[in-house]
mmCIF file as Biopython writes it, N, C-alpha, C and O atoms, coordinates in Angstrom:
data_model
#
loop_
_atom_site.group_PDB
_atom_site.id
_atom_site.type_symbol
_atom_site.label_atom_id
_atom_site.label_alt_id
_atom_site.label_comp_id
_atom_site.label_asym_id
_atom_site.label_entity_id
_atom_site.label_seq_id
_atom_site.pdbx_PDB_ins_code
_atom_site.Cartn_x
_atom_site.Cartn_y
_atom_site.Cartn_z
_atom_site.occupancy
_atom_site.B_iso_or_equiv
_atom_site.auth_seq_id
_atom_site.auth_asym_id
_atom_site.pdbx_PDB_model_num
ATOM 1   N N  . UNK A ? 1  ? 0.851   -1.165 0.000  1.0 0.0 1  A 1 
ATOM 2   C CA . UNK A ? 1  ? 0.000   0.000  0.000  1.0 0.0 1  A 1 
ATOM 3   C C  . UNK A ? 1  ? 0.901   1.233  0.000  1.0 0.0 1  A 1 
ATOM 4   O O  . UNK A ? 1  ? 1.723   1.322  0.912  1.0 0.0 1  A 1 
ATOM 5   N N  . UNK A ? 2  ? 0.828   2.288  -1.015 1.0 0.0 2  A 1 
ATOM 6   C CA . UNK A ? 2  ? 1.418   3.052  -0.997 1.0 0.0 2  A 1 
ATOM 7   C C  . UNK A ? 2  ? -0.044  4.410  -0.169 1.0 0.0 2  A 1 
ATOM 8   O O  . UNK A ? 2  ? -1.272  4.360  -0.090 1.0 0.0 2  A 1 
ATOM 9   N N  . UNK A ? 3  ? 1.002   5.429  0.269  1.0 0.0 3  A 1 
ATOM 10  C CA . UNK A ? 3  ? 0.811   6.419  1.009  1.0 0.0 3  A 1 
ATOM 11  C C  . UNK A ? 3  ? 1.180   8.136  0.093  1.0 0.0 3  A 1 
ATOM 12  O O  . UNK A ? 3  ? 2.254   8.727  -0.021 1.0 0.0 3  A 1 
ATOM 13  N N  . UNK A ? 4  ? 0.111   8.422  -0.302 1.0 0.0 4  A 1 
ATOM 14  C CA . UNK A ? 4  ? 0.504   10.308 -0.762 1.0 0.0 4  A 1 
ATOM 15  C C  . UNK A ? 4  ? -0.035  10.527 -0.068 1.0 0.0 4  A 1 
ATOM 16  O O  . UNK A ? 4  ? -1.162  10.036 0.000  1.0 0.0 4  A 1 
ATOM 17  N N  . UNK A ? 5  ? 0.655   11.813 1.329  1.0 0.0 5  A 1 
ATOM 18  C CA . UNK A ? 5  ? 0.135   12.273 1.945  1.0 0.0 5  A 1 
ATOM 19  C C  . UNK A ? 5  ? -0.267  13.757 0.961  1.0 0.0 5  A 1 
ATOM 20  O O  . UNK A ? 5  ? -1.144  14.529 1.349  1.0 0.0 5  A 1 
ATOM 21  N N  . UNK A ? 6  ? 0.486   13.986 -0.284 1.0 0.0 6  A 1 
ATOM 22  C CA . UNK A ? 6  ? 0.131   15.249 -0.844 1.0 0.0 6  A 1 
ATOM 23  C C  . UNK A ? 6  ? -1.599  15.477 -1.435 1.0 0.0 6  A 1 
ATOM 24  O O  . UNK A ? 6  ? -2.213  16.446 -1.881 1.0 0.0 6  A 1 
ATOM 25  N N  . UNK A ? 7  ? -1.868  14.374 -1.226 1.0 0.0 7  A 1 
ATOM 26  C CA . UNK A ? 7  ? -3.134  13.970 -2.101 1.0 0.0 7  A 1 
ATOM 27  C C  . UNK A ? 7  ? -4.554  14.524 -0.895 1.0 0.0 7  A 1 
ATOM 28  O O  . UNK A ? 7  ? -5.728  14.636 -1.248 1.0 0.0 7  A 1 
ATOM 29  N N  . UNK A ? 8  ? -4.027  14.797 0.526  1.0 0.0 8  A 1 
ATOM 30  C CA . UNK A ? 8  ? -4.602  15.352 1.555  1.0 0.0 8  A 1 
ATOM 31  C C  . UNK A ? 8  ? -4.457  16.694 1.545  1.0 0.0 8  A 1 
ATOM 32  O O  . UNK A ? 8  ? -3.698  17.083 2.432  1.0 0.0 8  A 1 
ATOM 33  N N  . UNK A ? 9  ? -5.032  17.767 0.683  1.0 0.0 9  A 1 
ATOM 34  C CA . UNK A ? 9  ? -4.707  19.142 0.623  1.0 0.0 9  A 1 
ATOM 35  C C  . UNK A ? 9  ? -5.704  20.313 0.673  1.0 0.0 9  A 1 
ATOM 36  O O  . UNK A ? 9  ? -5.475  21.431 0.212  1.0 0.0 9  A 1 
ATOM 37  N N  . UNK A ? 10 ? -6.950  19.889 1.346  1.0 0.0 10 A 1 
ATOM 38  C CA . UNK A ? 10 ? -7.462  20.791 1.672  1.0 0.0 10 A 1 
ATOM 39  C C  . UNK A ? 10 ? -7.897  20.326 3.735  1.0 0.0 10 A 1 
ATOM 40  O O  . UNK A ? 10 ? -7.616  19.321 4.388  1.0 0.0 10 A 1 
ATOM 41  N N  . UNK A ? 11 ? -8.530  21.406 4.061  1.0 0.0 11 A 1 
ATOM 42  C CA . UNK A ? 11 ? -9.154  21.426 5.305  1.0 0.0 11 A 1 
ATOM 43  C C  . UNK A ? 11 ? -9.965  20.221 5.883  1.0 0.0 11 A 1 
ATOM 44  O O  . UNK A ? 11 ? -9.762  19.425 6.800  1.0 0.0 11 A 1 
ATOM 45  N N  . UNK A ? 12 ? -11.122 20.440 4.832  1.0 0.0 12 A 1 
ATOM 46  C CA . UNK A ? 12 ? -11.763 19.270 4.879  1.0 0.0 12 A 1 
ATOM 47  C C  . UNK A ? 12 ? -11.051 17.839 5.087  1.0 0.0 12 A 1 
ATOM 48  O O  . UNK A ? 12 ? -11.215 17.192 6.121  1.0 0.0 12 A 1 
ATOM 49  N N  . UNK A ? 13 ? -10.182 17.361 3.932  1.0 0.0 13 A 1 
ATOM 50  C CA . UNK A ? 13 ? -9.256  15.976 4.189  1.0 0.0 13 A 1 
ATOM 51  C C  . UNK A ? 13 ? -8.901  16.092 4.713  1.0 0.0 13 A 1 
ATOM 52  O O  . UNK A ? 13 ? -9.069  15.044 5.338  1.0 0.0 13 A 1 
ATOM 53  N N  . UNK A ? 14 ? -8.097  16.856 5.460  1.0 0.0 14 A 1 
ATOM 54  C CA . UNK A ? 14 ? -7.706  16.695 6.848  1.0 0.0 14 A 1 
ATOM 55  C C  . UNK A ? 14 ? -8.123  16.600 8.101  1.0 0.0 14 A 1 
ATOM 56  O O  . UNK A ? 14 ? -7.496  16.373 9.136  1.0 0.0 14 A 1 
ATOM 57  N N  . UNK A ? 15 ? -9.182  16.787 7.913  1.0 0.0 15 A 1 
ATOM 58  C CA . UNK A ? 15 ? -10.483 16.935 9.371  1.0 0.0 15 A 1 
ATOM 59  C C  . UNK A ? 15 ? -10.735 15.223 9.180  1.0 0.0 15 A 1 
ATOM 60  O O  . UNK A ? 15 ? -10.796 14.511 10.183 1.0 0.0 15 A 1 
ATOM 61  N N  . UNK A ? 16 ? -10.853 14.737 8.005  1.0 0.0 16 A 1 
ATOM 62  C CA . UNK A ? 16 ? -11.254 13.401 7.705  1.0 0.0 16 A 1 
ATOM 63  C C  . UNK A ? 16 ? -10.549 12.501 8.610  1.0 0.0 16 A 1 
ATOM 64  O O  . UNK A ? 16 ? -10.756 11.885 9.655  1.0 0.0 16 A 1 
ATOM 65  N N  . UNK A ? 17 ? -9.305  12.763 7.454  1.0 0.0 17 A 1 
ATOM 66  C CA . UNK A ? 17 ? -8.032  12.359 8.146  1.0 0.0 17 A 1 
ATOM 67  C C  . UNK A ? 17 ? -7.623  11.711 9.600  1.0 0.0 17 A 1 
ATOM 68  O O  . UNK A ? 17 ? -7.406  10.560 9.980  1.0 0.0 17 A 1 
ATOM 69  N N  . UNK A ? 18 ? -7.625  13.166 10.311 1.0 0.0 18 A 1 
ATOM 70  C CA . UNK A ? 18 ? -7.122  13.044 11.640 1.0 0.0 18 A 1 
ATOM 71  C C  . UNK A ? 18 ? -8.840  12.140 12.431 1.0 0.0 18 A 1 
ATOM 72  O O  . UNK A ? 18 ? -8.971  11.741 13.588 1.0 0.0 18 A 1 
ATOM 73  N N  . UNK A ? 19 ? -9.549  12.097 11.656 1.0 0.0 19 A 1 
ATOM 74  C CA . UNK A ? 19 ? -10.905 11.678 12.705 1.0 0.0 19 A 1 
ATOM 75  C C  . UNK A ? 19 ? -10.930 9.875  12.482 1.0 0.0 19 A 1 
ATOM 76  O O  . UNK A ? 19 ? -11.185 9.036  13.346 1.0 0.0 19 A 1 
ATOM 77  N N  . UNK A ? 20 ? -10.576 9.647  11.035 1.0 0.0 20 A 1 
ATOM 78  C CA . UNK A ? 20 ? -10.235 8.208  10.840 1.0 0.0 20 A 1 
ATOM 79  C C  . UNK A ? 20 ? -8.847  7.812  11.954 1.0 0.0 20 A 1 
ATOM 80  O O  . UNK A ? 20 ? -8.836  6.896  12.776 1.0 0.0 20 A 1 
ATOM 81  N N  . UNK A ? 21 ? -7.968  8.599  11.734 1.0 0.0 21 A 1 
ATOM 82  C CA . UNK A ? 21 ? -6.968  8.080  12.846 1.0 0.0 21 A 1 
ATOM 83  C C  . UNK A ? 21 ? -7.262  7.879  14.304 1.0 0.0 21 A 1 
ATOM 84  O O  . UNK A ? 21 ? -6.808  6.964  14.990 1.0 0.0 21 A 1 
ATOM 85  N N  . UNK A ? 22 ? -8.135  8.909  14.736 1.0 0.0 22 A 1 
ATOM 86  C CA . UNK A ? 22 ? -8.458  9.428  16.122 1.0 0.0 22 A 1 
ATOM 87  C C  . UNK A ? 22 ? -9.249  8.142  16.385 1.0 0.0 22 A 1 
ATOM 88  O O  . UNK A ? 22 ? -8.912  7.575  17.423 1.0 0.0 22 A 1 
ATOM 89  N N  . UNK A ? 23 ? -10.223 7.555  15.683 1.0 0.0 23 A 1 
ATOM 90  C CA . UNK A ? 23 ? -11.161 6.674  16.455 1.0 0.0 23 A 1 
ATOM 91  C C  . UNK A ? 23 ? -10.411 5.895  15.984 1.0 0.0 23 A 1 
ATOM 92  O O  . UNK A ? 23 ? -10.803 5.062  16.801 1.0 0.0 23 A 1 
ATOM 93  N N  . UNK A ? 24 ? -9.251  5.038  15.096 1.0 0.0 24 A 1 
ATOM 94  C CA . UNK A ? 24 ? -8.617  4.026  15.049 1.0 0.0 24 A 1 
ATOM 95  C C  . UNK A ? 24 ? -7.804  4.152  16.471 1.0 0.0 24 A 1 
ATOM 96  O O  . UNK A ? 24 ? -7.662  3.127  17.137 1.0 0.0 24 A 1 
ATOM 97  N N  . UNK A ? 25 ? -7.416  5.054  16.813 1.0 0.0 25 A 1 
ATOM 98  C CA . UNK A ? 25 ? -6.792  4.564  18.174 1.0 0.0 25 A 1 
ATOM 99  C C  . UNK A ? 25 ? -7.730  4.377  19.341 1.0 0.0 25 A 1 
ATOM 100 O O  . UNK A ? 25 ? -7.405  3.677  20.300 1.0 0.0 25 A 1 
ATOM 101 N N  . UNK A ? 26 ? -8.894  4.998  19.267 1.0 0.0 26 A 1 
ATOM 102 C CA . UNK A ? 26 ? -9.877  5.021  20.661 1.0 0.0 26 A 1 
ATOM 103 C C  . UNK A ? 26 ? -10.386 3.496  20.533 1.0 0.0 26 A 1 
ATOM 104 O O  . UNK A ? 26 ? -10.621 2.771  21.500 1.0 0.0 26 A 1 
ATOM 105 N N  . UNK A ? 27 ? -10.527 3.102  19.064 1.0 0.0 27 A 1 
ATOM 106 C CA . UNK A ? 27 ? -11.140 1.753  19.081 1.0 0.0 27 A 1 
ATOM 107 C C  . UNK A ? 27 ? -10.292 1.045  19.918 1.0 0.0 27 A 1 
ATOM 108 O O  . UNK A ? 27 ? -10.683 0.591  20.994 1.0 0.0 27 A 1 
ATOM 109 N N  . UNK A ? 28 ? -9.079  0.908  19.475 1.0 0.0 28 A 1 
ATOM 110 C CA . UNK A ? 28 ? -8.005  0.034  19.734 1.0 0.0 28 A 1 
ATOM 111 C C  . UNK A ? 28 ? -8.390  -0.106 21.279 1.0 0.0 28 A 1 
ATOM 112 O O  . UNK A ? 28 ? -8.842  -1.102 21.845 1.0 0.0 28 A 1 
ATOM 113 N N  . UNK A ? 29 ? -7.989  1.594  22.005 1.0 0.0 29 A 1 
ATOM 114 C CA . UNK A ? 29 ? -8.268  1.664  23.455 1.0 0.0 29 A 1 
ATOM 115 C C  . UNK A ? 29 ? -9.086  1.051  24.567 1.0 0.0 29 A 1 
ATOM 116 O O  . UNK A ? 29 ? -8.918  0.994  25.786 1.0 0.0 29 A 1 
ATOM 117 N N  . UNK A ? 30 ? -10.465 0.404  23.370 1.0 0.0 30 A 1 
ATOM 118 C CA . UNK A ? 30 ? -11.958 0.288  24.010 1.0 0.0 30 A 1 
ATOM 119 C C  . UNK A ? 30 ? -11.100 -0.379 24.002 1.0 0.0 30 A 1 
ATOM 120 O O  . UNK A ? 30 ? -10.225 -0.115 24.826 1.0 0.0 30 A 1 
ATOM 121 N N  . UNK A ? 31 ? -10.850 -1.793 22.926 1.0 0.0 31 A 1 
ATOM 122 C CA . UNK A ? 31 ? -10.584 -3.149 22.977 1.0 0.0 31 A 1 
ATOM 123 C C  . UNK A ? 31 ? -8.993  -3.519 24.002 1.0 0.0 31 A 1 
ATOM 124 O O  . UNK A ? 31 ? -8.867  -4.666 24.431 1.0 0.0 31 A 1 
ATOM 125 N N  . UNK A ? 32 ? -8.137  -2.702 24.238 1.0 0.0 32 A 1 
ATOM 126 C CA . UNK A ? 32 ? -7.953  -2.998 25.407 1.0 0.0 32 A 1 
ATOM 127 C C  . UNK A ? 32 ? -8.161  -3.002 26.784 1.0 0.0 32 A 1 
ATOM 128 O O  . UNK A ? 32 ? -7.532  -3.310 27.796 1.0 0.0 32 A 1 
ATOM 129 N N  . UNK A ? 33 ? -9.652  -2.393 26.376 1.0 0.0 33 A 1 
ATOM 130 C CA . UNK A ? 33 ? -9.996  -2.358 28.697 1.0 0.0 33 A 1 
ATOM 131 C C  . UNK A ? 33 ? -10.089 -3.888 28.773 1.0 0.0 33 A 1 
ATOM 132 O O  . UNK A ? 33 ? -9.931  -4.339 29.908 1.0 0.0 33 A 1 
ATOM 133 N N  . UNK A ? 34 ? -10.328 -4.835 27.730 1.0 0.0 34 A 1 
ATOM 134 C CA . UNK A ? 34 ? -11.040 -5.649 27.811 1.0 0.0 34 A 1 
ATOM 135 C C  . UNK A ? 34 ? -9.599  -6.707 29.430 1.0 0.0 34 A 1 
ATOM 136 O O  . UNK A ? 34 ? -9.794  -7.367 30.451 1.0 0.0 34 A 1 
ATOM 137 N N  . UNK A ? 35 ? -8.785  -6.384 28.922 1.0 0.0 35 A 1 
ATOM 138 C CA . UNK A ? 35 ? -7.137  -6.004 29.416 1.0 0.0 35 A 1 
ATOM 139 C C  . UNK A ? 35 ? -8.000  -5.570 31.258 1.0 0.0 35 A 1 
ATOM 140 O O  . UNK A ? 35 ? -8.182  -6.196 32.303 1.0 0.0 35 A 1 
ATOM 141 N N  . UNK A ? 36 ? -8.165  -4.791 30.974 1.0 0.0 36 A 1 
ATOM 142 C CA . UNK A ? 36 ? -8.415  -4.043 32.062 1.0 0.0 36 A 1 
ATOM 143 C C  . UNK A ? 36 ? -9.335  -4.321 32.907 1.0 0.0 36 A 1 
ATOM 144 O O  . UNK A ? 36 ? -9.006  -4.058 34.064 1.0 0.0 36 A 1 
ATOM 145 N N  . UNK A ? 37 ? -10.693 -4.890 32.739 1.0 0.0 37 A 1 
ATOM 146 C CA . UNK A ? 37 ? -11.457 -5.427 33.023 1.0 0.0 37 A 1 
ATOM 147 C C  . UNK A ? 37 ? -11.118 -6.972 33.363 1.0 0.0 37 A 1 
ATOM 148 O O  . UNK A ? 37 ? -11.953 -7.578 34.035 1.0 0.0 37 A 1 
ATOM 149 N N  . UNK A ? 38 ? -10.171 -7.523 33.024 1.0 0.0 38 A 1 
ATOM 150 C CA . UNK A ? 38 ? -9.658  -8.969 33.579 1.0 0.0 38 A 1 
ATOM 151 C C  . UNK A ? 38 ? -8.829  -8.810 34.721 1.0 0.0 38 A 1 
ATOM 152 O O  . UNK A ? 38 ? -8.637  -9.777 35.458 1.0 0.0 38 A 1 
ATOM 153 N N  . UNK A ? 39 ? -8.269  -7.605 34.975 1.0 0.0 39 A 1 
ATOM 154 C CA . UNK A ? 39 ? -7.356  -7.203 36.429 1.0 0.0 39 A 1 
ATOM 155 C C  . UNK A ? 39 ? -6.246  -6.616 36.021 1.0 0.0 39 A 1 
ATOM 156 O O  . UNK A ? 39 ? -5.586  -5.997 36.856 1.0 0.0 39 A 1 
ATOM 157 N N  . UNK A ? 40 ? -6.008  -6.653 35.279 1.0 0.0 40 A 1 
ATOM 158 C CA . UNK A ? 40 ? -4.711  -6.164 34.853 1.0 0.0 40 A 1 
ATOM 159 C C  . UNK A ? 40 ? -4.217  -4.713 35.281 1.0 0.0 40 A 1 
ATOM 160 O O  . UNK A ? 40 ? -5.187  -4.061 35.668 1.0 0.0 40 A 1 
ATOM 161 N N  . UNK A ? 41 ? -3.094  -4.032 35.337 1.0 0.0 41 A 1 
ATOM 162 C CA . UNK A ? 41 ? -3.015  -2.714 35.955 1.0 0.0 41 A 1 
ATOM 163 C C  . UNK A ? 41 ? -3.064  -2.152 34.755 1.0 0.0 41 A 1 
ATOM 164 O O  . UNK A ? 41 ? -3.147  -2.667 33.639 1.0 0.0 41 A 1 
ATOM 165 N N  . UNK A ? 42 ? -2.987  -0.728 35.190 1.0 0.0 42 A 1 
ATOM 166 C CA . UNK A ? 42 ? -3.665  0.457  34.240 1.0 0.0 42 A 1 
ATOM 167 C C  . UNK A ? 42 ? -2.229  0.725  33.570 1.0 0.0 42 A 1 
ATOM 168 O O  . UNK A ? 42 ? -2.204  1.575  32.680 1.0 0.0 42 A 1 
ATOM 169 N N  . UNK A ? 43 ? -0.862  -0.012 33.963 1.0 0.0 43 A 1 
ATOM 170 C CA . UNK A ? 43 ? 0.709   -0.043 33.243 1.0 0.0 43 A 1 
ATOM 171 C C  . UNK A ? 43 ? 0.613   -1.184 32.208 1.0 0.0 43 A 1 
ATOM 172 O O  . UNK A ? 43 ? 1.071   -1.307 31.072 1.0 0.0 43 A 1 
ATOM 173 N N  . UNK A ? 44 ? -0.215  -2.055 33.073 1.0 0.0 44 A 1 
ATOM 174 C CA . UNK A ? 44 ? -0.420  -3.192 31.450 1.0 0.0 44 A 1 
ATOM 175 C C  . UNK A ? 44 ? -1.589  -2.925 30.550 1.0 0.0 44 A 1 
ATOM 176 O O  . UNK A ? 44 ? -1.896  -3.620 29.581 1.0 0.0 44 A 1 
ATOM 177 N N  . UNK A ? 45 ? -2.300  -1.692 31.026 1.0 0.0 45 A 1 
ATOM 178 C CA . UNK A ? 45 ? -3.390  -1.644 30.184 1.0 0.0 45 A 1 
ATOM 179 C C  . UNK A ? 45 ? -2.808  -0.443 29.279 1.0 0.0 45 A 1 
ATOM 180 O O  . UNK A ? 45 ? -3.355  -0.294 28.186 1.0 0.0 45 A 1 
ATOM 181 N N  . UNK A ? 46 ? -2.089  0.150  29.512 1.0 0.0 46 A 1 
ATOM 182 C CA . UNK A ? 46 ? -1.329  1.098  28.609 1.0 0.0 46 A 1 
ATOM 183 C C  . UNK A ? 46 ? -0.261  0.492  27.873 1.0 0.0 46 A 1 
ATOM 184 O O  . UNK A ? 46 ? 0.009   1.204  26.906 1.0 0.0 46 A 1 
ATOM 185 N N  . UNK A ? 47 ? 0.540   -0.653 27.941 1.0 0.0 47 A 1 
ATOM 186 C CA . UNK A ? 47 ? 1.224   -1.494 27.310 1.0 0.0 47 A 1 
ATOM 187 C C  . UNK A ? 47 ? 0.601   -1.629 26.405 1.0 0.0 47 A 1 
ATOM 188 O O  . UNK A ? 47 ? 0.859   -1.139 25.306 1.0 0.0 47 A 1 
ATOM 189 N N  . UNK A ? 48 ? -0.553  -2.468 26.731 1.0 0.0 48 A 1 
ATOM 190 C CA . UNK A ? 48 ? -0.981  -3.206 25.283 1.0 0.0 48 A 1 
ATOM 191 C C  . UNK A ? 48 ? -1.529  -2.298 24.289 1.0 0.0 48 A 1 
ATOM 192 O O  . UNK A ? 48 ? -1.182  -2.232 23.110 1.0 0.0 48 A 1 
ATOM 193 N N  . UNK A ? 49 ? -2.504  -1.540 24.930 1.0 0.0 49 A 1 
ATOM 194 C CA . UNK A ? 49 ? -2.904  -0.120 23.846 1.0 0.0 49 A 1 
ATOM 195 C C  . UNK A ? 49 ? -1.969  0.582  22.787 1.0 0.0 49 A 1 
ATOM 196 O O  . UNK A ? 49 ? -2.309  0.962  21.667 1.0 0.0 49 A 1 
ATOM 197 N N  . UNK A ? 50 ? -0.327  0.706  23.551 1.0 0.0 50 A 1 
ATOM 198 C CA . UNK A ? 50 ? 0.524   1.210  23.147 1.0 0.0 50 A 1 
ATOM 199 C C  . UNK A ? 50 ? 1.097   0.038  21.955 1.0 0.0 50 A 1 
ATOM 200 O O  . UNK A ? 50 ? 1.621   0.452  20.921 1.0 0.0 50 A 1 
ATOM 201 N N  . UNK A ? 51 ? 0.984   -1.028 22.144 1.0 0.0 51 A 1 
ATOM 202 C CA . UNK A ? 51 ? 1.432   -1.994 21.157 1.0 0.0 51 A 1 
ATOM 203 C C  . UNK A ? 51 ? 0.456   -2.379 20.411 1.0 0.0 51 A 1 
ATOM 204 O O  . UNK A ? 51 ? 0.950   -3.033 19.493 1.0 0.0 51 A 1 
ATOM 205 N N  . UNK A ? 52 ? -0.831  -2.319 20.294 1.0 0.0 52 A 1 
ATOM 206 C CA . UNK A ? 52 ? -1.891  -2.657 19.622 1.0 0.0 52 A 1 
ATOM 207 C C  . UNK A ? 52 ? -1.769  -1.405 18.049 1.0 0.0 52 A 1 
ATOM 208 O O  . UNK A ? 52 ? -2.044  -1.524 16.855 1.0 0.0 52 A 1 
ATOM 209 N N  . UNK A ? 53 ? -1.093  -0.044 19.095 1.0 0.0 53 A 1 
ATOM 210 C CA . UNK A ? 53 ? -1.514  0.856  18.043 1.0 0.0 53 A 1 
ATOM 211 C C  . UNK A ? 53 ? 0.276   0.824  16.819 1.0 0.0 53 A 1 
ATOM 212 O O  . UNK A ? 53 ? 0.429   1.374  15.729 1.0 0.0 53 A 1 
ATOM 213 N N  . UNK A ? 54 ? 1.136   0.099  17.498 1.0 0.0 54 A 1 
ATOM 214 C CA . UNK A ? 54 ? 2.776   0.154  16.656 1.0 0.0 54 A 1 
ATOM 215 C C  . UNK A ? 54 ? 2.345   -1.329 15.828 1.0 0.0 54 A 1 
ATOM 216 O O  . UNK A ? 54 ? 3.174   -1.746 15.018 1.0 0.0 54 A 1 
ATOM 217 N N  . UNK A ? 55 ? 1.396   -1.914 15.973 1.0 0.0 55 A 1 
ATOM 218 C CA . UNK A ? 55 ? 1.532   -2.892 14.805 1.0 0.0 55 A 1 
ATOM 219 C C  . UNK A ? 55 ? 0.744   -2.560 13.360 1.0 0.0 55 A 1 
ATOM 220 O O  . UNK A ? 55 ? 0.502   -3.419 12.512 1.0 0.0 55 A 1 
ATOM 221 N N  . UNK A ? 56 ? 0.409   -1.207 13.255 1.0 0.0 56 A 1 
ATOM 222 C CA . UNK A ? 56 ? -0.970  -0.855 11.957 1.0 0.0 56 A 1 
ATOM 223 C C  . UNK A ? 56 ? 0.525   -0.670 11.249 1.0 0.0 56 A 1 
ATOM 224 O O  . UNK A ? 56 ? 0.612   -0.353 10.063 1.0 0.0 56 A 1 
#
Protein backbone atom coordinates (compact mmCIF):
# COMPACT_ATOMS: atom_id res chain seq x y z
CA UNK A 1 0.00 0.00 0.00
CA UNK A 2 1.42 3.05 -1.00
CA UNK A 3 0.81 6.42 1.01
CA UNK A 4 0.50 10.31 -0.76
CA UNK A 5 0.13 12.27 1.94
CA UNK A 6 0.13 15.25 -0.84
CA UNK A 7 -3.13 13.97 -2.10
CA UNK A 8 -4.60 15.35 1.55
CA UNK A 9 -4.71 19.14 0.62
CA UNK A 10 -7.46 20.79 1.67
CA UNK A 11 -9.15 21.43 5.31
CA UNK A 12 -11.76 19.27 4.88
CA UNK A 13 -9.26 15.98 4.19
CA UNK A 14 -7.71 16.69 6.85
CA UNK A 15 -10.48 16.94 9.37
CA UNK A 16 -11.25 13.40 7.70
CA UNK A 17 -8.03 12.36 8.15
CA UNK A 18 -7.12 13.04 11.64
CA UNK A 19 -10.90 11.68 12.70
CA UNK A 20 -10.24 8.21 10.84
CA UNK A 21 -6.97 8.08 12.85
CA UNK A 22 -8.46 9.43 16.12
CA UNK A 23 -11.16 6.67 16.45
CA UNK A 24 -8.62 4.03 15.05
CA UNK A 25 -6.79 4.56 18.17
CA UNK A 26 -9.88 5.02 20.66
CA UNK A 27 -11.14 1.75 19.08
CA UNK A 28 -8.01 0.03 19.73
CA UNK A 29 -8.27 1.66 23.46
CA UNK A 30 -11.96 0.29 24.01
CA UNK A 31 -10.58 -3.15 22.98
CA UNK A 32 -7.95 -3.00 25.41
CA UNK A 33 -10.00 -2.36 28.70
CA UNK A 34 -11.04 -5.65 27.81
CA UNK A 35 -7.14 -6.00 29.42
CA UNK A 36 -8.41 -4.04 32.06
CA UNK A 37 -11.46 -5.43 33.02
CA UNK A 38 -9.66 -8.97 33.58
CA UNK A 39 -7.36 -7.20 36.43
CA UNK A 40 -4.71 -6.16 34.85
CA UNK A 41 -3.02 -2.71 35.95
CA UNK A 42 -3.66 0.46 34.24
CA UNK A 43 0.71 -0.04 33.24
CA UNK A 44 -0.42 -3.19 31.45
CA UNK A 45 -3.39 -1.64 30.18
CA UNK A 46 -1.33 1.10 28.61
CA UNK A 47 1.22 -1.49 27.31
CA UNK A 48 -0.98 -3.21 25.28
CA UNK A 49 -2.90 -0.12 23.85
CA UNK A 50 0.52 1.21 23.15
CA UNK A 51 1.43 -1.99 21.16
CA UNK A 52 -1.89 -2.66 19.62
CA UNK A 53 -1.51 0.86 18.04
CA UNK A 54 2.78 0.15 16.66
CA UNK A 55 1.53 -2.89 14.80
CA UNK A 56 -0.97 -0.85 11.96
Amino acid sequence: MNTQIGLVNTPQLWAIAIMIVRNAIAGKGLACMAAKLAGESWREFATIGALMNALD
